[in-house]
N, C-alpha and C positions, 0 to 999 in steps of 0.2 A: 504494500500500500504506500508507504514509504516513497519506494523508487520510484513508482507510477507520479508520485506528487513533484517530485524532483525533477525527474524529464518532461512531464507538465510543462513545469516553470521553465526550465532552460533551454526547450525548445527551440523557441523563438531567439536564443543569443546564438545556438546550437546555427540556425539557418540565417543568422543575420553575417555570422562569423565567414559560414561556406559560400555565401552571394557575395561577399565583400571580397574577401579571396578568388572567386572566378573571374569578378571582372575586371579586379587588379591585374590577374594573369592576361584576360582576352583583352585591354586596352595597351600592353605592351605588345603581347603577340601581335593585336593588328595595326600599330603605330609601326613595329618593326618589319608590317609585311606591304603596308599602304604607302608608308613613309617615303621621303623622298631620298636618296640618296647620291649625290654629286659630291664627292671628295673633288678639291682642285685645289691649287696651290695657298690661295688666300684660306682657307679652312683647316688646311693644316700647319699653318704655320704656329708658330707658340706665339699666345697673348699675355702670357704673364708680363711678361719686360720686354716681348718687343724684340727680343735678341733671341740670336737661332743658339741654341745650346752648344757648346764645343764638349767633345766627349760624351759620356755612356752619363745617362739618366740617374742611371741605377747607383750608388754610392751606397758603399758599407759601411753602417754605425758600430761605435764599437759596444764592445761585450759591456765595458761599464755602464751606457746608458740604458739597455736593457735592466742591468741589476739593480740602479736607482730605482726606473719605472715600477720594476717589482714591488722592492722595499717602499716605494712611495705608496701604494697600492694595497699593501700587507699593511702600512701602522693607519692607513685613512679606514681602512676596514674595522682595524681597531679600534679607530674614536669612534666610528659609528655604535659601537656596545657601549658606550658612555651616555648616550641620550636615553635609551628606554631604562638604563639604572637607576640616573637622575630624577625621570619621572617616577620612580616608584620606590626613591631612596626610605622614604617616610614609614614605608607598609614594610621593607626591607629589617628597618632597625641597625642594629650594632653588627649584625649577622652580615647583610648586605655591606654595610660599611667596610669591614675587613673583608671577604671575598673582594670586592673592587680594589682596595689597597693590595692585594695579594696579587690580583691581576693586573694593576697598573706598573707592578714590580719586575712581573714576567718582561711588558713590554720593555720598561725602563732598561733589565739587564739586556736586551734584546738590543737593542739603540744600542747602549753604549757597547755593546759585542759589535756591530757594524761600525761604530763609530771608530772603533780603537783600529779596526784589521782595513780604515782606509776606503771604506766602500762609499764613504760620501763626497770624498772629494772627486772633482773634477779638474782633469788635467787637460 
């Protein structure tokens, strides 16, 4: 009885979901098939600056910016558990209080582990 009540309901997001979806697909599909297509010299040239690029597009970053990006990415994740704490420090008590000091600790030794082996600088 349950289920029946539930696919009821969601039916209609069920079929708004699949209608939205086909004609996203069939307004590319027929743009890509109606569409105009003339490549010529003015089209392909690069607009950024107006200047034909010398050399390969492609350039390798190094491994450090990757491991920033990470690390930047792993402690923002982190502060993101600070706000539903915050909202419910009160109901939490002295319990909540230290578990968040315990986990602020982890990240803090965490940081200053990256900090110390150099991962933050940028050369």
């Amino acid at each position: 009885m349950l289920l029946q009540e539930l696919l009821r309901d969601y039916l209609p997001i069920a079929i708004l979901l699949f209608v939205a979806t086909g004609m996203a697909f069939a307004m590319v599909a027929l743009g890509h098939l109606f569409g105009p297509r003339r490549d010529g010299k003015a089209k392909l040239m690069p607009y950024e600056s107006g200047m034909t690029p010398i050399g390969s597009a492609v350039r390798r970053m190094p491994v450090r910016y990757y491991l920033i990006a990470v690390l930047f990415v792993l402690f923002d994740i982190e502060v993101i558990f600070l706000l539903p704490w915050a909202v419910v420090l009160r109901k939490l008590g002295l319990f909540g209080l230290i578990e968040m000091l315990v986990f602020v600790t982890i990240l803090l030794v965490g940081y200053i582990y990256v900090w110390k082996k150099g991962a933050l600088e940028w050369e």
